[in-house]
C-alpha positions in Angstrom: 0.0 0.0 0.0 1.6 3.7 -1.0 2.4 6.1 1.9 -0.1 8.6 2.9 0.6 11.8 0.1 -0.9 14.2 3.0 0.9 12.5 5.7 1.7 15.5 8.4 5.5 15.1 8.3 5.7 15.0 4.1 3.3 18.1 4.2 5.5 19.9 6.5 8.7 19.1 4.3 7.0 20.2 1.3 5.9 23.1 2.2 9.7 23.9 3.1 10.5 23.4 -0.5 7.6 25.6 -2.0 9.1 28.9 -0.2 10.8 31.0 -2.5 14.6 31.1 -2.3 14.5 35.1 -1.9 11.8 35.1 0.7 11.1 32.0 3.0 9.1 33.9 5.5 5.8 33.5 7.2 4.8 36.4 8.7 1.9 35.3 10.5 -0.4 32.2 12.0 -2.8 33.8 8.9 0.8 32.4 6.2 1.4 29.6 8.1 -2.9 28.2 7.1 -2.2 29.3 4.3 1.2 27.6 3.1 0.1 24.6 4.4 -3.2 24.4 2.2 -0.8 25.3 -0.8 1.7 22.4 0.6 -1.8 19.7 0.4 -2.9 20.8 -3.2 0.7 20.2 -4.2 1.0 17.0 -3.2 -2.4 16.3 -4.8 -0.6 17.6 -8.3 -2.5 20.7 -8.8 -0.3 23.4 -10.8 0.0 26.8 -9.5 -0.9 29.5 -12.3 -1.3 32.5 -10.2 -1.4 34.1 -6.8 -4.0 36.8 -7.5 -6.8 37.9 -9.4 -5.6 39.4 -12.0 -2.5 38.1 -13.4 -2.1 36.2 -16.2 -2.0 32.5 -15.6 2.0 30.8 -16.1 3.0 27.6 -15.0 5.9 27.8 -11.6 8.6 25.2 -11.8 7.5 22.9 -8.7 4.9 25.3 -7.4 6.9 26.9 -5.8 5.4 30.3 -4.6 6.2 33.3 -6.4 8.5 35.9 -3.9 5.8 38.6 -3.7 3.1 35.9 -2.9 2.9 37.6 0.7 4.5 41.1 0.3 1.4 42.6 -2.0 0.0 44.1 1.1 -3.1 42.2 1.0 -4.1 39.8 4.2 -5.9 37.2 2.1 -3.9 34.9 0.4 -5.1 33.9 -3.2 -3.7 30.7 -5.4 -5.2 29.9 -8.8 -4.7 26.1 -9.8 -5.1 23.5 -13.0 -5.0 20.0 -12.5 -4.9 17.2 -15.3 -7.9 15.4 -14.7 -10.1 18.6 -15.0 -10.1 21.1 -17.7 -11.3 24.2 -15.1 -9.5 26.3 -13.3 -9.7 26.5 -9.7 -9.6 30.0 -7.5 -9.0 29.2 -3.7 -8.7 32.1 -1.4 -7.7 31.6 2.5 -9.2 34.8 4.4 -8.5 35.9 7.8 -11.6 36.4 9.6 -10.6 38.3 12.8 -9.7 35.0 15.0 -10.7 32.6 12.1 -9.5 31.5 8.8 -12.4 31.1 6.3 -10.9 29.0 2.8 -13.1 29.5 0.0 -12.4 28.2 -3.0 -14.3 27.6 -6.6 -14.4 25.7 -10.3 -14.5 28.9 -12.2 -16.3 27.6 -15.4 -19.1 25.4 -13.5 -19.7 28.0 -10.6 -19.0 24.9 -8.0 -18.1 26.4 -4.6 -17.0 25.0 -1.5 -15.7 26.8 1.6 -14.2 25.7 4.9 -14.4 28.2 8.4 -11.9 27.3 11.2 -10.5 28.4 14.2 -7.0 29.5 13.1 -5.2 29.5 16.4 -6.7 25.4 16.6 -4.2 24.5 14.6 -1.2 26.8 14.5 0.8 28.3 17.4 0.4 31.8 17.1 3.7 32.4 19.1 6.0 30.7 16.7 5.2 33.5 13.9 7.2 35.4 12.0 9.1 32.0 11.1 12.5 33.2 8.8 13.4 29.3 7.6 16.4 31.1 6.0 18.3 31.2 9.0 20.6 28.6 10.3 19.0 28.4 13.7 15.3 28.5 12.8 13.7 26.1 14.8 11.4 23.2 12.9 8.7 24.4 11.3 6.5 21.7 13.0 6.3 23.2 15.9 4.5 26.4 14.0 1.5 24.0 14.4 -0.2 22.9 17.4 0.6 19.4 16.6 0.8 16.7 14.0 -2.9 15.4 14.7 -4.1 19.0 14.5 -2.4 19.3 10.6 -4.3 15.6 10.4 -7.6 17.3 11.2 -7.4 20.0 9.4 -6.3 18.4 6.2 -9.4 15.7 6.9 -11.7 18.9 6.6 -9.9 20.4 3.6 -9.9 16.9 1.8 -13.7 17.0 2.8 -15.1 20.5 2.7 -12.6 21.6 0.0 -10.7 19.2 -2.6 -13.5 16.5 -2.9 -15.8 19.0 -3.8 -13.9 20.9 -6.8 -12.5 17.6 -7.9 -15.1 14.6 -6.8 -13.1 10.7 -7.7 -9.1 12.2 -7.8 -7.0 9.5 -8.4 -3.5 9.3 -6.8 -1.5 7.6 -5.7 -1.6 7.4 -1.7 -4.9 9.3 -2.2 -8.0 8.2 0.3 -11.3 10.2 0.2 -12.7 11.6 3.5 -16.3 10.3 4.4 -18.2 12.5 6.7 -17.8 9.8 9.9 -13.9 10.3 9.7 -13.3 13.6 9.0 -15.6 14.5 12.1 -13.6 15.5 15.3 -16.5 17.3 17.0 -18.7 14.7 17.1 -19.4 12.6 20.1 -16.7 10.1 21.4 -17.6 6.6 20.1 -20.1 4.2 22.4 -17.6 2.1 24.3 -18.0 -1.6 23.5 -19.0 -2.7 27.5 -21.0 0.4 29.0 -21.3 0.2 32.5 -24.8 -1.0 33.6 -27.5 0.6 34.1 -28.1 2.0 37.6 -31.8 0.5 39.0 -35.0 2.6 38.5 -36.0 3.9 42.1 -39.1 1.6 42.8 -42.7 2.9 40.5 -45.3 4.8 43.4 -48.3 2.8 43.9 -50.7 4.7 41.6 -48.0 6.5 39.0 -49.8 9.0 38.7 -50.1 10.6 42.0 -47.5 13.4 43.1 -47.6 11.6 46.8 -47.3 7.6 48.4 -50.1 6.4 50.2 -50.7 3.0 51.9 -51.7 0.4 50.4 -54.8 -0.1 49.5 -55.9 3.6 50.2 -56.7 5.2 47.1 -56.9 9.4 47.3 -59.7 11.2 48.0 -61.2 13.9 45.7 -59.7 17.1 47.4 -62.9 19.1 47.6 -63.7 16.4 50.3 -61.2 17.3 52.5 -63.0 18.8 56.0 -66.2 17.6 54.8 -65.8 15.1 57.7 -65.7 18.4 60.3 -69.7 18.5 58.7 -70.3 14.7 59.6 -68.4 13.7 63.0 -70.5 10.6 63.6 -69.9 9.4 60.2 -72.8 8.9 58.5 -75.1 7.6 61.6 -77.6 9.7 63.5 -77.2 9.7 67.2 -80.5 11.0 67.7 -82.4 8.2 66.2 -84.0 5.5 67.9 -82.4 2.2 67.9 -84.5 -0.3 65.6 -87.0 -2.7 67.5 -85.2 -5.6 65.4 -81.8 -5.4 66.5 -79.0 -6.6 64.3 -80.9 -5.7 61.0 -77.5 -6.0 58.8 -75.8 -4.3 61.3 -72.6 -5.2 62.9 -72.8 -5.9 66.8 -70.5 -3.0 67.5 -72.9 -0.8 65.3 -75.7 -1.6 67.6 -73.4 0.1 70.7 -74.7 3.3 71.6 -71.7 6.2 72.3 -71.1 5.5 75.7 -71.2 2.0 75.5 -74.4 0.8 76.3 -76.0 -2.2 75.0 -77.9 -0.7 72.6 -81.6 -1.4 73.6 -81.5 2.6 74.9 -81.8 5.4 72.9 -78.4 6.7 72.1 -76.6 8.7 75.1 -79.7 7.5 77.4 -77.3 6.2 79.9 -74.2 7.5 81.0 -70.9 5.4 81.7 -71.5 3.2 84.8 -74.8 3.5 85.2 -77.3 0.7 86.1 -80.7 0.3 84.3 -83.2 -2.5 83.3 -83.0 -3.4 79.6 -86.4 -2.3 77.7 -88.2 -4.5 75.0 -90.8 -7.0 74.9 -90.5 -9.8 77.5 -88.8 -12.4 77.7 -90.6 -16.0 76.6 -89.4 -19.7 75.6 -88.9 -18.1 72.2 -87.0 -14.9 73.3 -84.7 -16.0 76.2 -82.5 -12.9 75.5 -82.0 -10.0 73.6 -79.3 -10.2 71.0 -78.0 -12.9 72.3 -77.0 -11.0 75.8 -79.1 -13.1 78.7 -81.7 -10.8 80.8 -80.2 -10.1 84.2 -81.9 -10.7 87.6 -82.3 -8.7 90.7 -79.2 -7.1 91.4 -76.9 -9.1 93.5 -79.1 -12.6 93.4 -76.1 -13.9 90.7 -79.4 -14.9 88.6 -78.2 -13.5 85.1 -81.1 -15.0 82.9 -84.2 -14.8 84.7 -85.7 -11.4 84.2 -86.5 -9.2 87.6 -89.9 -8.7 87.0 -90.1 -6.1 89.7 -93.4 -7.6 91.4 -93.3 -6.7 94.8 -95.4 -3.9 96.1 -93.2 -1.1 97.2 -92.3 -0.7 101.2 -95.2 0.6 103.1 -97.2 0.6 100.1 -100.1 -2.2 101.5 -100.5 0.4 104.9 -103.6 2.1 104.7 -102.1 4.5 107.5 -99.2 6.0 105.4 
């Protein structure tokens, strides 16, 4: 397999050789974006004609750049190219946007445009500029860049944004095509094979959609219910009516309990706590020994707690017709 023709270090070396013999300056981070662009169409075999607008388009020996191709007082560097397997010409301009460098270029016979916009100090060191490679101490020009991956970025977006648009299918040797997945470097990091798992859900609320847990079982109530309970204390049953003369009726036992505990043959609150009274309803016969199942009680103290006291006895005194 050929070597890489845009391989950082051979771009950097070219580019050495394409400075002019009388001036082999870069006076800025602005010439050093640009030479290297020059350097990559170079090594793709695209002829320099021209470094401006207006002059008339001539062939340089080796593409070399002409010695006024930075000294006409202009910031934006201009190169006008041919290559073989195209019969346009090609304008590319690399401008200096403030911060940015912004690399237009265009097939001037088809009006086919392309342009590139980067961040110029991403990729060059602005502190290595001006950069004399004339003299014997200059240090490599490599280090006017920020690195050797950088120069492999940026020449992935030229290849992308730039050269694959004038020139779609170039054959050359050592020549690969960008696809959009490669040339990316601001994308996001690749999915790594064994992601870590997955923390646990907290456990799901009984009824998802209520802002608030409640027991189990006990399903909200509708909120313009709340204190309606203040207007009902005895829940639903009236302590003011009379008990029913069939006791039990549906009811529970403890429903039949009046509120102070009686046995419920009084009328509700008819009897206070601890107090002693005779139970009232029908009497008692071989078919209703007791009332809800409670036995009738006797006299008090006689330990008889089934037969009823039937209270017969005339009262004291109550037979004496001298009272």
């Amino acid at each position: 397999m050929a070597n890489n023709v845009l391989d950082p270090s051979a771009l950097v070396g070219l580019l050495l050789n394409l400075l002019p013999s009388t001036n082999r300056t870069l006076t800025s981070p602005h010439d050093g974006l640009a030479a290297l662009v020059h350097s990559a169409f170079s090594a793709l075999s695209f002829r320099l004609i021209a470094t401006d607008d207006t002059s008339s388009a001539k062939e340089h020996p080796n593409n070399v750049f002409p010695d006024d191709w930075n000294t006409k007082g202009l910031v934006d560097r201009t190169f006008r190219y041919r290559h073989d397997q195209s019969g346009l010409e090609f304008v590319v301009k690399v401008i200096k946007l403030g911060q940015r460098t912004l690399i237009s270029a265009i097939a001037v016979e088809s009006d086919k445009s392309a342009s590139l916009d980067v961040a110029t100090n991403d990729f060059v060191s602005p502190s290595f500029y001006p950069y004399d490679a004339a003299k014997s101490d200059a240090p490599p020009l490599v280090h006017g860049f920020i690195s050797s991956n950088r120069i492999t970025d940026f020449i992935s977006q030229l290849k992308l944004k730039i050269i694959q648009k004038l020139i779609p299918g170039l054959r050359k040797e050592g020549y690969i095509e960008e696809t959009e997945d490669s040339s990316s470097n601001t994308g996001p990091a690749p999915r790594a094979e064994n992601p870590p798992p997955a923390r646990p859900r907290p456990e799901s609320p009984p009824y998802p959609d209520e802002p608030y847990h409640l027991p189990p079982g006990l399903r909200p109530r509708n909120p313009l219910e709340i204190g309606r309970r203040d207007l009902d204390p005895f829940g639903g049953i009236n302590p003011f009516q009379p008990p029913s003369l069939f006791p039990g009726n549906g009811r529970r036992r403890d429903e039949m309990r009046g509120p102070w505990g009686g046995d419920g043959y009084l009328p509700p609150m008819g009897a206070p706590p601890g107090a002693r009274f005779d139970p009232i309803g029908p009497n008692p016969g071989p078919f209703n020994p007791s009332f809800n199942g409670r036995p009738r009680r006797g006299p008090p103290g006689s330990g008889n707690l089934r037969d009823p006291d039937n209270d017969e006895f005339m009262p004291p005194g109550a037979g004496d017709m001298f009272m």
